[in-house]
MIDRENMI-523904 format. One record per residue (C-alpha): residue number from 1; residue in one letter; x negated, y, z negated. Coordinates in steps of 0.02 Angstrom, whole numbers. Each point is the difference from the previous one (the first is absolute). Example, Ala and Ser with C-alpha at 12.3 -4.5 7.8 and 13.67 -1.06 7.14 Angstrom:
+-----+------+--------+--------+--------+
:  nr : rest :     xx :     yy :     zz :
+-----+------+--------+--------+--------+
:   1 :    A :   -615 :   -225 :   -390 :
:   2 :    S :    -69 :    172 :     33 :
+-----+------+--------+--------+--------+
end
This chain:
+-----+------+--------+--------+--------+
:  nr : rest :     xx :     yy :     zz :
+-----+------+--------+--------+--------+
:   1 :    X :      0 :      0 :      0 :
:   2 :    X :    -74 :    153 :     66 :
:   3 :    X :     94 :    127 :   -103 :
:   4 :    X :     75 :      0 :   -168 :
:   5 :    X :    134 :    116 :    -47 :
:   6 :    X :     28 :     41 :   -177 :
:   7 :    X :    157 :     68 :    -74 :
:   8 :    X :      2 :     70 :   -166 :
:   9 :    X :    200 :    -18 :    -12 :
:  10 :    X :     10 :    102 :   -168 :
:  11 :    X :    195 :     34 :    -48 :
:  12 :    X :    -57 :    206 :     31 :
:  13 :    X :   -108 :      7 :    149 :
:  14 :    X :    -73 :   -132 :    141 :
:  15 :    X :   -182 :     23 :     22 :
:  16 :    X :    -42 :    -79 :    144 :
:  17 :    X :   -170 :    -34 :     87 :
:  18 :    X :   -161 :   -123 :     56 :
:  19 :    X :    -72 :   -126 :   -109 :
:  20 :    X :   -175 :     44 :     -6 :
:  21 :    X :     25 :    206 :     12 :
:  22 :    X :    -20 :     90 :   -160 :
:  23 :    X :    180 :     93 :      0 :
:  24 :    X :    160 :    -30 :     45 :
:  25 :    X :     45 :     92 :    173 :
:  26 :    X :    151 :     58 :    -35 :
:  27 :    X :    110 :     10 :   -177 :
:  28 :    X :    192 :      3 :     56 :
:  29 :    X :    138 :     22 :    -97 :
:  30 :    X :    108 :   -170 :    -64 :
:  31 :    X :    168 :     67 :     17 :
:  32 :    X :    143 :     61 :    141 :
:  33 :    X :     98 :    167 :    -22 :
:  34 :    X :    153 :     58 :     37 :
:  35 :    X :     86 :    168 :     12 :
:  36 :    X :    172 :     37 :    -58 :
:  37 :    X :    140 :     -6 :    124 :
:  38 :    X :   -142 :    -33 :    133 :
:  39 :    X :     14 :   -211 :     72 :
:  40 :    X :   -193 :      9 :     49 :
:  41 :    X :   -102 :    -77 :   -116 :
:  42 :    X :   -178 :     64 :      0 :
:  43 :    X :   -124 :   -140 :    -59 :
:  44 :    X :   -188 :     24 :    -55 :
:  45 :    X :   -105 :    134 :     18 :
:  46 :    X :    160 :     85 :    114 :
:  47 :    X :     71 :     64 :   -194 :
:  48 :    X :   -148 :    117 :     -2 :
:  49 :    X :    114 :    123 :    113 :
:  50 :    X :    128 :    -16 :   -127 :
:  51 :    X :     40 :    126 :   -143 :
:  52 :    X :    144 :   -101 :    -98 :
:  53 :    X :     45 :   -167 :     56 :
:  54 :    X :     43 :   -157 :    -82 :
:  55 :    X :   -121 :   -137 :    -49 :
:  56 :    X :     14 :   -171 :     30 :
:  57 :    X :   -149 :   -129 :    -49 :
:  58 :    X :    -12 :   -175 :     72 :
:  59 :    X :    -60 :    -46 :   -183 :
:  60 :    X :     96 :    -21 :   -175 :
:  61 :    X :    -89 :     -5 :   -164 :
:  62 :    X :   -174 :    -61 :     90 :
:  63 :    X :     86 :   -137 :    111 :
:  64 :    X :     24 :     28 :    185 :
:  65 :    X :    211 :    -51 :     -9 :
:  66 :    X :     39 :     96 :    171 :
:  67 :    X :   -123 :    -92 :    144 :
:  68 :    X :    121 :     59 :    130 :
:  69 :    X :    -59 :    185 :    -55 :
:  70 :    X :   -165 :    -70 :    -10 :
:  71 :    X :      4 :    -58 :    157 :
:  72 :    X :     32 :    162 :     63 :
:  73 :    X :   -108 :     95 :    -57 :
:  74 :    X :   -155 :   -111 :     30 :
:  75 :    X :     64 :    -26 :    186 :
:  76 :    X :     -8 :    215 :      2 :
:  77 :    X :   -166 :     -5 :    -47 :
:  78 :    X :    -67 :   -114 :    110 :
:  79 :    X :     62 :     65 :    132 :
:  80 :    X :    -70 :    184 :    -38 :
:  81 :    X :   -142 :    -92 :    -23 :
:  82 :    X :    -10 :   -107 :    160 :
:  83 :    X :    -34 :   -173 :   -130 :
:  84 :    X :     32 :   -153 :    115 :
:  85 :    X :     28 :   -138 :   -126 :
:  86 :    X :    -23 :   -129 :    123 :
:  87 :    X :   -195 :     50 :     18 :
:  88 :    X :    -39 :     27 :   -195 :
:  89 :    X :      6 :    -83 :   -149 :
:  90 :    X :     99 :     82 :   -168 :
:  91 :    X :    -73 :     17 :   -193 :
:  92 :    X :    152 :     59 :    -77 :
:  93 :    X :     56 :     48 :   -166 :
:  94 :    X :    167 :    -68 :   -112 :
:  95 :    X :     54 :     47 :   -173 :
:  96 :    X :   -105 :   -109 :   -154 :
:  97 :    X :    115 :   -161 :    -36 :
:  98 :    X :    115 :     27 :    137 :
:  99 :    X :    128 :   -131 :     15 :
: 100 :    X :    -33 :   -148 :    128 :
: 101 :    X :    162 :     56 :     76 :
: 102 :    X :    -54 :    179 :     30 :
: 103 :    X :   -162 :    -73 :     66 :
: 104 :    X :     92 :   -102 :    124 :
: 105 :    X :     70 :    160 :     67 :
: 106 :    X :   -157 :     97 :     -4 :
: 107 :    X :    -63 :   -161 :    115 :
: 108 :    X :    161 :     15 :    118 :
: 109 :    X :    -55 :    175 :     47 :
: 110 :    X :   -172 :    -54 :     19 :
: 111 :    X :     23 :   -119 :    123 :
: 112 :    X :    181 :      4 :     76 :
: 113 :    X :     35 :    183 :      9 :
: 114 :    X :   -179 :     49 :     62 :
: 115 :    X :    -98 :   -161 :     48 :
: 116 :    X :   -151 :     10 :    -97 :
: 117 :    X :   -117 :   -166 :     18 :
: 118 :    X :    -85 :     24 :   -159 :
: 119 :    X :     48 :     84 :   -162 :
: 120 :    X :    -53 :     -2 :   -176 :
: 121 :    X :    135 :     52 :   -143 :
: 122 :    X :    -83 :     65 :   -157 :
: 123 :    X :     40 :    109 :   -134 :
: 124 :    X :    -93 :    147 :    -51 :
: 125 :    X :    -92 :    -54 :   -171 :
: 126 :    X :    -80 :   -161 :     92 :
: 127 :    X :    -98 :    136 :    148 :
: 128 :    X :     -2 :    138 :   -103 :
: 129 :    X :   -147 :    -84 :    -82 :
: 130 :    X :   -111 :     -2 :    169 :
: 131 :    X :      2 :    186 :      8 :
: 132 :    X :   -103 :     -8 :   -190 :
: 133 :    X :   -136 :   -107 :    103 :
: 134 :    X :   -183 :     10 :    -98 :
: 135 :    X :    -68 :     72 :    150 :
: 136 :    X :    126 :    141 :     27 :
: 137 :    X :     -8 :     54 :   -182 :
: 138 :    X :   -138 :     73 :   -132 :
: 139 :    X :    -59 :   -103 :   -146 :
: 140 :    X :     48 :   -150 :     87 :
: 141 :    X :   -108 :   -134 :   -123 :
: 142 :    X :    154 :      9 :   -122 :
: 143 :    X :    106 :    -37 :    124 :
: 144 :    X :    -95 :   -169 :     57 :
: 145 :    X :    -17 :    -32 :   -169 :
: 146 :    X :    176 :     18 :    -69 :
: 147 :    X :    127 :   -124 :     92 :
: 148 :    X :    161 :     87 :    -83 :
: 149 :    X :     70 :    152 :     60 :
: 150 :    X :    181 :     64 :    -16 :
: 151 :    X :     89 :     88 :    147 :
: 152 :    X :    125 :    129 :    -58 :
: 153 :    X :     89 :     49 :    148 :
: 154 :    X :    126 :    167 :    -17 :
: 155 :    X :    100 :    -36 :    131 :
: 156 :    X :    167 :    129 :     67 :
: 157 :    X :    128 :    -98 :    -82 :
: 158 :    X :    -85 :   -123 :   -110 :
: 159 :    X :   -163 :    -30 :    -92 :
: 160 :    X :   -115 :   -184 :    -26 :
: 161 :    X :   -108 :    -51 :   -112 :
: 162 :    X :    -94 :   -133 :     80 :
: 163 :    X :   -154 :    -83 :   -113 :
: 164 :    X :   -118 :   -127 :    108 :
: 165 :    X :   -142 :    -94 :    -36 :
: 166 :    X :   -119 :    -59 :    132 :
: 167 :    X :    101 :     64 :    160 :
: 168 :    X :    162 :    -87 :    -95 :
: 169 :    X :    164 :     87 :    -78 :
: 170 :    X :     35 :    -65 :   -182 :
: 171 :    X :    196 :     14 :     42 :
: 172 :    X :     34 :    -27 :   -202 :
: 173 :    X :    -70 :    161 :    -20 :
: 174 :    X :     80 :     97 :    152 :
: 175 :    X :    109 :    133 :    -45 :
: 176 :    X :    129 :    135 :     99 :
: 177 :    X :     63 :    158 :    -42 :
: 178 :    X :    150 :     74 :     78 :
: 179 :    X :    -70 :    180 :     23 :
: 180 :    X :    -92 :     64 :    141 :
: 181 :    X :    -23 :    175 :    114 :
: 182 :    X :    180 :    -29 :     40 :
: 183 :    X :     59 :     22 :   -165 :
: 184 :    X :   -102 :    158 :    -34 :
: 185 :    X :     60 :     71 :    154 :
: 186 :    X :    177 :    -18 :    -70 :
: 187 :    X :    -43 :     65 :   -145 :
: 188 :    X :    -87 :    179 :     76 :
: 189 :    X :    151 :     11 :    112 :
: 190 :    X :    111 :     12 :   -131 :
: 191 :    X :    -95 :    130 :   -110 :
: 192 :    X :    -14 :    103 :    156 :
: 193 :    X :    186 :    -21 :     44 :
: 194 :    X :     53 :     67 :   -160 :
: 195 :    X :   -118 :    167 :    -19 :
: 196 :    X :    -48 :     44 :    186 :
: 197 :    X :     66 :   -100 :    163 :
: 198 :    X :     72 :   -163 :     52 :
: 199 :    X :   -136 :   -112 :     88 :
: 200 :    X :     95 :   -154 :    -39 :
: 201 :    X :     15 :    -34 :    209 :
: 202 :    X :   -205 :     67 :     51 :
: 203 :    X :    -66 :   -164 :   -101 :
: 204 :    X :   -156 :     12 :     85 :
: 205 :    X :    -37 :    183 :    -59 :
: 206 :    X :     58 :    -17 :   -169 :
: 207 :    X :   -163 :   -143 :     12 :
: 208 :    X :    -90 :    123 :     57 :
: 209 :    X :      6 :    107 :   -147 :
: 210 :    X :     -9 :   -124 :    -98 :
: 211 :    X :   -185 :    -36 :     67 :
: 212 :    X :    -40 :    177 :     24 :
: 213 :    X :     61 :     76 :   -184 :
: 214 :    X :     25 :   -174 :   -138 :
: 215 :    X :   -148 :    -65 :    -91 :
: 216 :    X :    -17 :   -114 :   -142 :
: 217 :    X :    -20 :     95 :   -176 :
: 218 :    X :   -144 :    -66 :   -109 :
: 219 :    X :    102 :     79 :   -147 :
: 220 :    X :    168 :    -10 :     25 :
: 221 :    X :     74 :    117 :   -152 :
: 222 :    X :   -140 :    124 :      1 :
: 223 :    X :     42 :     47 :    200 :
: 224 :    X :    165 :    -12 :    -31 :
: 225 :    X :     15 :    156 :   -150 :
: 226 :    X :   -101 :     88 :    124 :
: 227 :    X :    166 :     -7 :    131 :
: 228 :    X :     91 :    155 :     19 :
: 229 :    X :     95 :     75 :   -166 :
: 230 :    X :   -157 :    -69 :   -113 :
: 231 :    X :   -154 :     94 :     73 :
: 232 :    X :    -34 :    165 :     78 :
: 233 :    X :   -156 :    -85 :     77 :
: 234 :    X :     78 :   -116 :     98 :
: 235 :    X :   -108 :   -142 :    114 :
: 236 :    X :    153 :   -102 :     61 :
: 237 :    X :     70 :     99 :     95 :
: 238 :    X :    -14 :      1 :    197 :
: 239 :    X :     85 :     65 :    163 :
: 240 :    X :     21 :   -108 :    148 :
: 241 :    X :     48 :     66 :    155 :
: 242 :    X :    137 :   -108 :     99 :
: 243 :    X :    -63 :    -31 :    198 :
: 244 :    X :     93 :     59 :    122 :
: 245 :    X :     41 :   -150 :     90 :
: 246 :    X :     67 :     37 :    203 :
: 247 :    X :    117 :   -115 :     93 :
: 248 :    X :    -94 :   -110 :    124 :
: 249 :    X :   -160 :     16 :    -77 :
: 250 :    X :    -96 :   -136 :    -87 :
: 251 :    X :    -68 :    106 :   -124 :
: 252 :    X :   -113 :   -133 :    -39 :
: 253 :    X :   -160 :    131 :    -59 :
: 254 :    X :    114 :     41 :   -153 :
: 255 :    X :     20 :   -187 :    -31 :
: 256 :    X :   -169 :    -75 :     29 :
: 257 :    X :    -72 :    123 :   -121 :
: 258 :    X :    -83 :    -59 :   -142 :
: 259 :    X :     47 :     88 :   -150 :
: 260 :    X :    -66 :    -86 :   -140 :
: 261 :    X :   -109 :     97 :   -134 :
: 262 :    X :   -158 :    -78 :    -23 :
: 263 :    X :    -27 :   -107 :   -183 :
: 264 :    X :   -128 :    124 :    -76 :
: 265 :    X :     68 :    168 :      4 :
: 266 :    X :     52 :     17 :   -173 :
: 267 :    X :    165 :     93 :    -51 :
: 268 :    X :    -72 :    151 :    -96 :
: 269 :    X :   -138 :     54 :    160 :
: 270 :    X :    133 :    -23 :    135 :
: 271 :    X :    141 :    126 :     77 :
: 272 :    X :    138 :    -81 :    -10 :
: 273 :    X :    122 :    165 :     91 :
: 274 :    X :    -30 :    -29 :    179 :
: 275 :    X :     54 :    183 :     34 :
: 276 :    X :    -67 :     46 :    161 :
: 277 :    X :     32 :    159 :    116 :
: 278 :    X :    110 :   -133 :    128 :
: 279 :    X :    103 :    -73 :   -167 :
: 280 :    X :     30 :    164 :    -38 :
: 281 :    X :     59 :     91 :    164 :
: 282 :    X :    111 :   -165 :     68 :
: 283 :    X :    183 :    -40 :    -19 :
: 284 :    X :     37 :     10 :   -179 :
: 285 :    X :    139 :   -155 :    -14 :
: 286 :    X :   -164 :    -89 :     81 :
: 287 :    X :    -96 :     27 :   -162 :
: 288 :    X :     28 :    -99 :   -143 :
: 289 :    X :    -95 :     -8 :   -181 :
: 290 :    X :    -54 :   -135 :    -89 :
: 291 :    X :    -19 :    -19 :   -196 :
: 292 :    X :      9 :   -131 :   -117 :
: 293 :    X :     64 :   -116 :    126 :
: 294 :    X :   -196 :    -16 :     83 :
: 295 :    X :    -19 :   -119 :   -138 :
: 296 :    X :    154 :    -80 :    -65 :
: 297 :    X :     56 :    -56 :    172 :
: 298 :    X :   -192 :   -123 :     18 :
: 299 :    X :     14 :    -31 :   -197 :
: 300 :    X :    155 :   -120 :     60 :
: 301 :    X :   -152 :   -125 :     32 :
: 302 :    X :    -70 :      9 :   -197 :
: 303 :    X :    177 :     38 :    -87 :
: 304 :    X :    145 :    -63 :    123 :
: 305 :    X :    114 :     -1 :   -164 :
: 306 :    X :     -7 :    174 :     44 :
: 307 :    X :     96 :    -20 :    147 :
: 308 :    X :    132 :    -97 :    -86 :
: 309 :    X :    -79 :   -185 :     72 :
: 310 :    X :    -26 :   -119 :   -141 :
: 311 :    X :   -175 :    -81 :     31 :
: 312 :    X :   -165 :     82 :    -60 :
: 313 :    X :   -135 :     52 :    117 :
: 314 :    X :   -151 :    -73 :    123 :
: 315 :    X :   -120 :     26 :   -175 :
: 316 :    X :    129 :   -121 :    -75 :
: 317 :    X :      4 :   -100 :    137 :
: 318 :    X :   -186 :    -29 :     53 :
: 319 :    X :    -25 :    -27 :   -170 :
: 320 :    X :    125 :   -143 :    -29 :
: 321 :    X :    -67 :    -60 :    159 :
: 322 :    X :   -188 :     -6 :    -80 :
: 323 :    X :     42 :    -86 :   -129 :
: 324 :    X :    139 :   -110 :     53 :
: 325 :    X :   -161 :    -72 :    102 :
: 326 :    X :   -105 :   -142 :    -89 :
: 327 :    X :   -105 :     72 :   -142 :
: 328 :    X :   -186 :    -25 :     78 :
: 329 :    X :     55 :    106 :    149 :
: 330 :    X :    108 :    138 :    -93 :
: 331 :    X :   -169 :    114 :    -26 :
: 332 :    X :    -78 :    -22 :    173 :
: 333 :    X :    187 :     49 :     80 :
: 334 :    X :     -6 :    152 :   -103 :
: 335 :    X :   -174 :     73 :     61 :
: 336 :    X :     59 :    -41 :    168 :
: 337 :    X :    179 :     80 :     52 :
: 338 :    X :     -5 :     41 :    191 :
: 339 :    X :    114 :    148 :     31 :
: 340 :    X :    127 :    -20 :    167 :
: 341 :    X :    149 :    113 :     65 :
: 342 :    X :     37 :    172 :     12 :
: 343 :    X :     64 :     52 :   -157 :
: 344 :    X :   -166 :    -62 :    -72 :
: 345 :    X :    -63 :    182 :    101 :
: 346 :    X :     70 :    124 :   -154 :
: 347 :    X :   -122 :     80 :    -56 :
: 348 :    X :    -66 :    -53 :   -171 :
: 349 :    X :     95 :   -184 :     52 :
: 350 :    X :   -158 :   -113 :    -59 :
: 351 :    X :    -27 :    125 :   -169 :
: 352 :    X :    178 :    -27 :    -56 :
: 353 :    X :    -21 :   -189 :     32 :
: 354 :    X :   -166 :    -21 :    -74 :
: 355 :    X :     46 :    115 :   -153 :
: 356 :    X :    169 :   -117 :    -23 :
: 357 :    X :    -74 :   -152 :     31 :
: 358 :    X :   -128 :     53 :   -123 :
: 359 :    X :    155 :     -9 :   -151 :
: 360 :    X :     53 :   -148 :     64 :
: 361 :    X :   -139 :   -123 :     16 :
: 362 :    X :   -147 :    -60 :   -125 :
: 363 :    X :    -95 :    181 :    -40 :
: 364 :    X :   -174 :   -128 :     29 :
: 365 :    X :     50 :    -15 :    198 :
: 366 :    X :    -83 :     97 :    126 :
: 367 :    X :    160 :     64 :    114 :
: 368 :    X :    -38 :     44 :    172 :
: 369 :    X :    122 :     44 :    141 :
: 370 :    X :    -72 :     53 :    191 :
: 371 :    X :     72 :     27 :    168 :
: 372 :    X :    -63 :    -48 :    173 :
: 373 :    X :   -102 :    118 :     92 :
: 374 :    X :    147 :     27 :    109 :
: 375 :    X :    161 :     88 :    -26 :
: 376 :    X :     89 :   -114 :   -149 :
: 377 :    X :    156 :      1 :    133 :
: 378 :    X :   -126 :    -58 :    124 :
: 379 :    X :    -87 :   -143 :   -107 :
: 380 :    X :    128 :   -135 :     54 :
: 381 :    X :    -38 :     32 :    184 :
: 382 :    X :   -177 :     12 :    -24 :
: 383 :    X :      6 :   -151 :    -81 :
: 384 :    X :    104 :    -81 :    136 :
: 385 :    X :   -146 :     55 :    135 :
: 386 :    X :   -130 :    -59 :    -76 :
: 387 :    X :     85 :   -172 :    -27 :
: 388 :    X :     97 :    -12 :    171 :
: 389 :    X :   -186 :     67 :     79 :
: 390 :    X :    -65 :   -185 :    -79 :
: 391 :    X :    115 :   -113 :    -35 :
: 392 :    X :    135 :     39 :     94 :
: 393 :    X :      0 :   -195 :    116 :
: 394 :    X :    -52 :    -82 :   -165 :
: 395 :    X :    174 :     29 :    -93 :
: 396 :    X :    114 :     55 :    148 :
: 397 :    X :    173 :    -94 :     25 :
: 398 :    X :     -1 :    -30 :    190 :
: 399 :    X :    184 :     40 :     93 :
: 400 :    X :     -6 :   -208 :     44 :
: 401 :    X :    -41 :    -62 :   -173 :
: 402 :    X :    168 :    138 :    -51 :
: 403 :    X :     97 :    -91 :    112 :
: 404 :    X :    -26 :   -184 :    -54 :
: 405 :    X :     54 :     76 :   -201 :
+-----+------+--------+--------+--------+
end
């Protein structure tokens, strides 16, 4: 097989490229829109010329339910792509633990609907783990050394816990959370609704913001008495400025930026009002401030109880995981907890975790929590490359072998 494509089919966005290239090609979205009293329905990447429209998502708690929508979507793309299935073979991602029966569905598509002769199903803890190779990483003895890692993966509508040792998942020790980028998204949409403007049909900006303006609080309480009403100083608040999106235009600049603050700007040295001379002279109903919500939307993650969901958080959860693992391998899973997903991109994500995790587990372990050189979002794919680029004929499933099953 001359070509391997590999499909990152994440329940937010498809990234999509070449096993053996270093970054996806192109990151579309996972979803179809539709605009009220309008029949068309506009699937993809065509939503970027949208301003309001209604969201539909092929996937359902972090299972793919709707492969019809699926279907698609993935048949848009490869056509704006020019992918000939025939010619290639696929690397593609499904949810962790899917049901056999949503597999067989996933494999349907694969092979029926587009006529792939090769394929490989995986989920994204099992590649995710190619991306953290020894020789794309620093300090890669402890990595030899240590067979245990743990993958936490903070997915758009769910999040794993995944322990392995020695290239293996201990499934005992697996565990989900039912809270994602989805759920945050809800949650900013809502606060915005009810002080400044109804977003609840531009999904894909109010993520936006999200990216651009949230970030994880290293001390919960104090930032929040420094919120409007408790501090003349205050550091939470910022101004976004709402793009003006135009009707048959992609507008795809607006959503390819990356918006993320980097880890080590700390709170106290950086400007936090984007006031600029454009913000200022636009539109006013296309400005909108930001307060408290910056950090109580991405504290969801750490506190969902907050949100009204009864279940603790991914510190709770990665460390039940830990030590719901045999005993001789809880410590080495601790100093090893590989970082996947794009909520895992907040700012001050791996000091919250690693400050948490520190209350939770033995005060004599050495906690350590890293993310792939790539883009967290990325890792999955980049794992999927590396793998497909090497192993791809080793583990495929061959469109004959399908058909004998």
């Amino acid at each position: 097989m001359n070509k391997v494509l590999v499909v990152d089919n994440g329940s937010y966005t498809i990234k999509i490229g070449y096993s053996g290239e270093e970054l996806p090609r192109h990151c579309f979205p996972n979803c179809i829109g539709k605009v009220r009293r309008k029949d068309k329905i506009y699937t993809s990447d065509q939503i970027y010329s949208l301003n309001e429209y209604f969201s539909y998502c092929p996937f359902s708690e972090g299972l793919l339910i709707d492969v019809s929508m699926e279907n698609d979507i993935w048949e848009y793309i490869f056509n704006k792509m020019n992918i000939s299935p025939g010619d290639i073979g696929l690397l593609v991602t499904e949810p962790f633990l899917n049901p056999s029966s949503l597999q067989h569905s996933l494999f349907e598509i694969i092979f029926e609907q587009f006529g792939f002769n090769k394929a490989i199903v995986t989920n994204p803890p099992a590649i995710s783990q190619f991306a953290f190779n020894p020789q794309l990483i620093p300090n890669t003895e402890q990595q030899v050394i240590n067979p245990c890692y743990l993958i936490l993966d903070c997915g758009y509508q769910c999040c794993f816990s995944v322990p392995f040792f020695q290239g293996s998942p201990i499934y005992k020790a697996c565990r989900r959370l039912d809270i994602g980028g989805y759920h945050l998204d809800l949650a900013l949409k809502n606060f915005l609704s009810l002080r400044q403007v109804d977003l609840s049909r531009s999904s894909l900006i109010v993520s936006k913001i999200k990216e651009s303006c949230c970030y994880i609080s290293k001390n919960f309480d104090l930032d929040i008495s420094r919120s409007p009403g408790n501090s003349p100083d205050n550091l939470v608040e910022q101004i976004y400025q709402l793009p003006e999106l135009k009707p048959n235009s992609k507008n795809s600049n607006f959503y390819s930026q990356e918006c993320i603050s980097p880890d080590n700007i700390e709170l106290e040295n950086f400007n936090l009002k984007m006031e600029s001379e454009s913000s200022v002279n636009c539109d006013p109903s296309r400005i909108i401030k930001l307060y408290s919500e910056r950090i109580t939307v991405p504290e969801l993650l750490f506190s969902p109880s907050n949100g009204g969901y009864n279940f603790t958080g991914i510190a709770d959860m990665v460390s039940e995981s830990i030590l719901s693992s045999p005993k001789h391998l809880q410590e080495l899973l601790a100093n090893n907890i590989l970082l996947i997903g794009g909520s895992t991109k907040f700012r001050n994500f791996e000091a919250r975790l690693n400050k948490e995790l520190s209350s939770l587990l033995p005060s004599s372990w050495k906690i350590k929590t890293r993310k792939c050189n790539q883009r967290p979002d990325f890792t999955t794919w980049a794992g999927g490359s590396i793998w497909g680029e090497t192993n791809f004929d080793t583990y495929a499933l061959s469109k004959s072998k399908y058909n004998e099953i």
